[in-house]
VEXLO-569739 format. One line per 10 residues: their letters; for each residue z, x, y of C-alpha. Coordinates in pm, whole numbers, plus 50000, padded with zeros to 5 digits. Layout:
% VEXLO-569739
A) Z:X:Y ~ ...
END
This chain:
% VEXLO-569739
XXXXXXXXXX) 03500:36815:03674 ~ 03368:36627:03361 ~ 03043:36469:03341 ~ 02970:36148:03150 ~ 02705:36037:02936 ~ 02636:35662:02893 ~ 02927:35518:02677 ~ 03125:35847:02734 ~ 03485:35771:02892 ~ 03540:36055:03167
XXXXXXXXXX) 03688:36028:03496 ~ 03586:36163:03820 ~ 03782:35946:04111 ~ 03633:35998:04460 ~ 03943:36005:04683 ~ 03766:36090:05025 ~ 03825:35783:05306 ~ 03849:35835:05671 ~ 04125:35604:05840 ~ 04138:35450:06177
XXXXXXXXXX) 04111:35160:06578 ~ 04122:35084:06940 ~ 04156:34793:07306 ~ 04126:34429:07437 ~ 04213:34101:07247 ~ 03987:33814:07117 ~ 03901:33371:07067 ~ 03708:33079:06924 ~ 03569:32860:06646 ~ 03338:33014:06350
XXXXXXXXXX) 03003:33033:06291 ~ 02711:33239:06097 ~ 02500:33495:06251 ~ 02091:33393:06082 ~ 01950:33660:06182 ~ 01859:33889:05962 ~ 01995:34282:05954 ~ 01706:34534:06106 ~ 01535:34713:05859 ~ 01496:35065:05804
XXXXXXXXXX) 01197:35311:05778 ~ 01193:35353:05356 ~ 00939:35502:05148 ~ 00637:35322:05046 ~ 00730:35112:04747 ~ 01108:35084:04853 ~ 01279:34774:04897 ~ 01570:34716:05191 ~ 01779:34441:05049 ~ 02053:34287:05299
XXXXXXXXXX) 02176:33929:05355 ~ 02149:33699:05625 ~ 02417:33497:05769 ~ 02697:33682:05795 ~ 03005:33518:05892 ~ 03081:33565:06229 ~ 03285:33392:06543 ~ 03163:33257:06830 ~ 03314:33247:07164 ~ 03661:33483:07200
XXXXXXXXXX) 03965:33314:06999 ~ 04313:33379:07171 ~ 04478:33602:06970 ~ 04823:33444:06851 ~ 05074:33756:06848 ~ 05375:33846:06749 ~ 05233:33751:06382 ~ 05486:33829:06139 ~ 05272:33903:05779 ~ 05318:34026:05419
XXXXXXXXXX) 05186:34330:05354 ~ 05006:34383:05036 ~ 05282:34663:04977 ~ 05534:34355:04948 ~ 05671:34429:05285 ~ 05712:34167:05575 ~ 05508:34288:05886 ~ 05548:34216:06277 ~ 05222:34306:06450 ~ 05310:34240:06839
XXXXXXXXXX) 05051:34487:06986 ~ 04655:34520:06818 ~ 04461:34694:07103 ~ 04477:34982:06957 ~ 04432:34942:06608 ~ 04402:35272:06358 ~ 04130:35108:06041 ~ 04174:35253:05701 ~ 03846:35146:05644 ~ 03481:34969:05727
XXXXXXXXXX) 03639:34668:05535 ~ 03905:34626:05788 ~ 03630:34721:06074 ~ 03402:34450:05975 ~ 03666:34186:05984 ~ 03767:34292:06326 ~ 03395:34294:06467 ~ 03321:33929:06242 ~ 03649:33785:06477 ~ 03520:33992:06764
XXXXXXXXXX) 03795:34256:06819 ~ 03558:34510:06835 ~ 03726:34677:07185 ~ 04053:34716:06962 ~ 03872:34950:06672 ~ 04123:35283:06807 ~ 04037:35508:06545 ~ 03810:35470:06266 ~ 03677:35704:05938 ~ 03470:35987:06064
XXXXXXXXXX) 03170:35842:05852 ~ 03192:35481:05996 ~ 02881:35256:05862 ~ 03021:35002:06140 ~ 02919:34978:06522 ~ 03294:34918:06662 ~ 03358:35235:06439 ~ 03087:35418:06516 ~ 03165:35363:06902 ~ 03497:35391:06818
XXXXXXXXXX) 03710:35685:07095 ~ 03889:35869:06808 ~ 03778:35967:06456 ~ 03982:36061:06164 ~ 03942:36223:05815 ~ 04219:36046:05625 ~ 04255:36139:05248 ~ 04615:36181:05041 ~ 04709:36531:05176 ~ 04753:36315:05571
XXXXXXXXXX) 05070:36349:05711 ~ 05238:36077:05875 ~ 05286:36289:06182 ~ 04841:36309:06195 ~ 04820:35886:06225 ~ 05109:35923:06496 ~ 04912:36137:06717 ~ 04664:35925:06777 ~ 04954:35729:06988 ~ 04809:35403:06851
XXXXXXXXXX) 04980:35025:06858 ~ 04902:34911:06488 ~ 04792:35087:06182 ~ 04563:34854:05951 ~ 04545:35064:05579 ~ 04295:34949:05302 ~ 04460:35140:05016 ~ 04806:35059:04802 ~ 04757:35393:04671 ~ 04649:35620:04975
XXXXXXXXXX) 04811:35392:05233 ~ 05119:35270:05042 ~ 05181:35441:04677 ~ 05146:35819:04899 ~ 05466:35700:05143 ~ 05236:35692:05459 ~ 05296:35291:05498 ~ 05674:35383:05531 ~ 05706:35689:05720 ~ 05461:35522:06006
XXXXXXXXXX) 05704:35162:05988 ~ 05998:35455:05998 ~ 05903:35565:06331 ~ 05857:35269:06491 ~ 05454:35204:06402 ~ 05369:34833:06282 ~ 05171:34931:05928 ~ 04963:34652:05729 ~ 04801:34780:05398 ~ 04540:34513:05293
XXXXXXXXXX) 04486:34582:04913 ~ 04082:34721:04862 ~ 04067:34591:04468 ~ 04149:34228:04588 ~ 03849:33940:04644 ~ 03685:33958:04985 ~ 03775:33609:05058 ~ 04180:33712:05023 ~ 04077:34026:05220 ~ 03971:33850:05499
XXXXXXXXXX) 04228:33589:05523 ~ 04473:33860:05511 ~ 04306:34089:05751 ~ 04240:33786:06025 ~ 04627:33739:06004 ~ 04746:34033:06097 ~ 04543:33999:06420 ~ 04712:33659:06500 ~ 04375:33483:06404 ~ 04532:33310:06068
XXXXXXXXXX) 04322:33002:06119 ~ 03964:33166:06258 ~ 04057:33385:05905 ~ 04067:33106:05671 ~ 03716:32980:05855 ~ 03554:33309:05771 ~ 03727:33311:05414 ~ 03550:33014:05345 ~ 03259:33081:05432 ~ 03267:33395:05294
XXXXXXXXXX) 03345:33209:04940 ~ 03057:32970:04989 ~ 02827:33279:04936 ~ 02961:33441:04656 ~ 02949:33085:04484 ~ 02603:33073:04543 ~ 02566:33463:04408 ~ 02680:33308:04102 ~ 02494:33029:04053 ~ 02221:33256:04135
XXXXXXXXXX) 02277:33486:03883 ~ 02334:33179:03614 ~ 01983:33109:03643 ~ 01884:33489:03575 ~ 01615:33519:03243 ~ 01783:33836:03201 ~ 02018:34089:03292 ~ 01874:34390:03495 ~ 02035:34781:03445 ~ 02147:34903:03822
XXXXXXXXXX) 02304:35243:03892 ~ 02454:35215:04246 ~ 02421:35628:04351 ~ 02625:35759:04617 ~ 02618:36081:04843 ~ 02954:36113:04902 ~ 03299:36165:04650 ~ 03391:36358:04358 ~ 03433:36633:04632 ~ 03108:36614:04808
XXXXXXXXXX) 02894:36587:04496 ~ 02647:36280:04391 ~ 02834:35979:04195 ~ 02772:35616:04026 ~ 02966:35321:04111 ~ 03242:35301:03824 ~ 03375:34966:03721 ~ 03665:34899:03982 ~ 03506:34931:04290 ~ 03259:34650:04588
XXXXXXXXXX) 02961:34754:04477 ~ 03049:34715:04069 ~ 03179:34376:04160 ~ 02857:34306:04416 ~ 02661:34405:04139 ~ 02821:34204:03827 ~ 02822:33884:04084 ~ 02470:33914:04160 ~ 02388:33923:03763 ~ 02298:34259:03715
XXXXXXXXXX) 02459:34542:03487 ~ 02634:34805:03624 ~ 02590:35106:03417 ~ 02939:35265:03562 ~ 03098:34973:03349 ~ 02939:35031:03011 ~ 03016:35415:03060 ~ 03381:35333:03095 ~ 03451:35523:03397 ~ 03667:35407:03726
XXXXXXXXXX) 03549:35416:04117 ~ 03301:35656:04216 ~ 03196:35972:03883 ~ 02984:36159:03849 ~ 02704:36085:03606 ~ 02554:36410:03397 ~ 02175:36415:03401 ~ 02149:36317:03044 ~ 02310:36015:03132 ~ 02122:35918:03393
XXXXXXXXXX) 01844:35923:03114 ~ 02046:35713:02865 ~ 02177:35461:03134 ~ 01811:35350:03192 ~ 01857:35175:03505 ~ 01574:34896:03598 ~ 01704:34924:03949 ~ 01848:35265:04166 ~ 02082:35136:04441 ~ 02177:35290:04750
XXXXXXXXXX) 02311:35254:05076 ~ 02182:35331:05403 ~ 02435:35591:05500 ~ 02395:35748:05121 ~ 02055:35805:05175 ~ 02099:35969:05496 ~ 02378:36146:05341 ~ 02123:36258:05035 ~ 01880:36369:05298 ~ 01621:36085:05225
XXXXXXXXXX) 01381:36038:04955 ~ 01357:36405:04870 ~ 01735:36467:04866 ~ 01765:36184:04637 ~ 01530:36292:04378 ~ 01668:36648:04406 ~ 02031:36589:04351 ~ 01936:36325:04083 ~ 01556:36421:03888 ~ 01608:36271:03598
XXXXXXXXXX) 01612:35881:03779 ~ 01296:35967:03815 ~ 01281:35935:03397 ~ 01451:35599:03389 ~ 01251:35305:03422 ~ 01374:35230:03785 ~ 01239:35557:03876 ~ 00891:35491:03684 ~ 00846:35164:03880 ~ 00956:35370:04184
XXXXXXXXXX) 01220:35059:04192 ~ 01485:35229:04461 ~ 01662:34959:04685 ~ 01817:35017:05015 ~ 02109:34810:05135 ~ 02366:34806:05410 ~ 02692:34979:05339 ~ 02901:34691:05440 ~ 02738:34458:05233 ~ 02760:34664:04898
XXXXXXXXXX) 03028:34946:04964 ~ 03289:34721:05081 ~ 03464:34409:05019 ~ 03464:34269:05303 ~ 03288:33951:05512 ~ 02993:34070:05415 ~ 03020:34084:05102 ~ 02902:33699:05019 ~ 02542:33729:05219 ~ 02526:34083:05044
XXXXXXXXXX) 02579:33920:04705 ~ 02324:33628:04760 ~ 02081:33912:04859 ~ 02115:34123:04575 ~ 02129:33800:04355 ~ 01803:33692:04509 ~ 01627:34017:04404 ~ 01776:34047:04057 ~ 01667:33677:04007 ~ 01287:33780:04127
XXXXXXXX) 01305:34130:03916 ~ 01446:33931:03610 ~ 01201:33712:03559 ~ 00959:33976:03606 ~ 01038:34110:03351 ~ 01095:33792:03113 ~ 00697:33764:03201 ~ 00598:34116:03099
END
């Protein structure tokens, strides 16, 4: 395992994702959810950042099945059966609950930030070394992947199509808006998909013009708990939060170090990054043990200017960790709070 300092170019890929779904069918016409997410118990100076307004459906749309789809694995896809539905990931999960096929999450990852996957009657470690013959015990009706290269590239996709299981692999690198769309289709809610996809868009737009207005850029490191085989990482430059981040106007440090998805960051670089701003997720900080696991696995933030200012910011994992619906009230969010931090500074 290499470390990396701040402009250094090494690679550490975190590869660990749990797959998974489960019952009943859905209906109805779109609308946004205002209020706004519950916040948790944080340390005294600690800010909880999450949107309001995520996209969500009202009512219970009919569910219009067989829906014949392209996989993002170029490979045309009849879905007949969804109620029990095996989600690669909390991406895919938070689609389902947004068009309210939460009864149909089968199986979901074993570390689910998501309430259908949480409550979810199996759970399932997936990672590269699965076997086909793993996913097909779980006796599901439809197998929803969120990875080309774990779901598709690995030969999973085909050996579950092989034995008779109807496999969709919705590309993770693409927009949230196209993830959406794509995911809603599957499900035989194409049109209730394009409705969230929208409005999902509208946010992100107003991210941006957010962020245009920024007096300056703030440094974030996004820290995570999990990857790189269980040890502490920074969001690289291909991954939601990286893009969450950029949208919002801020600088990810994982991008100016060169390095790709989750890597882990050496404690010199930590220093050298100076982040004005440590990011994590609720589940990460769990996963870190708190405050004091934070600070142990990583003491030099406490060095960086973030960590001076006792600047640490909490935010749901859905709406930074994965591309997904809520990505857009995530983004205005984070936008919001680089705007205030920004010009902050500009005044100092």
């Amino acid at each position: 395992m290499k470390t990396i300092a701040r402009n250094s170019s090494a690679l550490c890929l975190a590869v660990l994702l749990a797959a998974c779904g489960q019952t009943p069918a859905p209906s109805a016409a779109p609308a946004a959810t205002p209020d706004a997410v519950a916040a948790p118990t944080l340390p005294e100076g600690w800010r909880f950042i999450a949107g309001r307004d995520v996209p969500d459906l009202v009512g219970q749309p009919q569910q219009q099945l067989p829906a014949t789809v392209r996989s993002d694995d170029d490979v045309e896809v009849t879905v007949s059966d969804s109620r029990r539905t095996i989600a690669g990931g909390d991406d895919v999960i938070a689609v389902m609950e947004a068009l309210g096929l939460d009864a149909q999450v089968y199986a979901a990852p074993e570390r689910s930030a998501t309430e259908a996957g949480r409550s979810a009657p199996k759970h399932f470690l997936f990672n590269r070394n699965t076997g086909a013959e793993g996913v097909l015990s779980l006796d599901a009706t439809l197998f929803i992947g969120n990875s080309l290269r774990r779901h598709a590239a690995s030969g999973l996709a085909g050996k579950l199509r092989d034995a008779g299981l109807a496999t969709v692999v919705i590309d993770d690198l693409q927009p949230a808006p196209d993830k959406v769309r794509k995911t809603a289709a599957a499900f035989g809610l194409a049109a209730q998909g394009e409705a969230l996809a929208a409005q999902v868009q509208a946010q992100m737009d107003r991210a941006a013009q957010i962020a245009a207005g920024h007096a300056g850029k703030p440094r974030v490191i996004q820290v995570s708990a999990s990857g790189a085989g269980g040890q502490p990482t920074v969001a690289g430059r291909d991954n939601a939060a990286a893009e969450i981040i950029r949208l919002a106007g801020g600088i990810n440090i994982g991008d100016e170090a060169g390095v790709a998805n989750y890597s882990v960051l050496s404690n010199e670089g930590v220093v050298a990054a100076a982040p004005d701003v440590i990011l994590v997720t609720e589940q990460d900080l769990q996963l870190f043990g708190g405050e004091a696991g934070l600070w142990q696995r990583y003491p030099t933030l406490r060095q960086t200017p973030a960590g001076i200012a006792n600047r640490v910011w909490v935010m749901p994992d859905v709406q930074l960790k994965s591309t997904s619906v809520a990505s857009g009230a995530g983004a205005v969010a984070l936008a919001e709070a680089l705007a205030a931090l920004a010009t902050e500074q500009g005044a100092q």
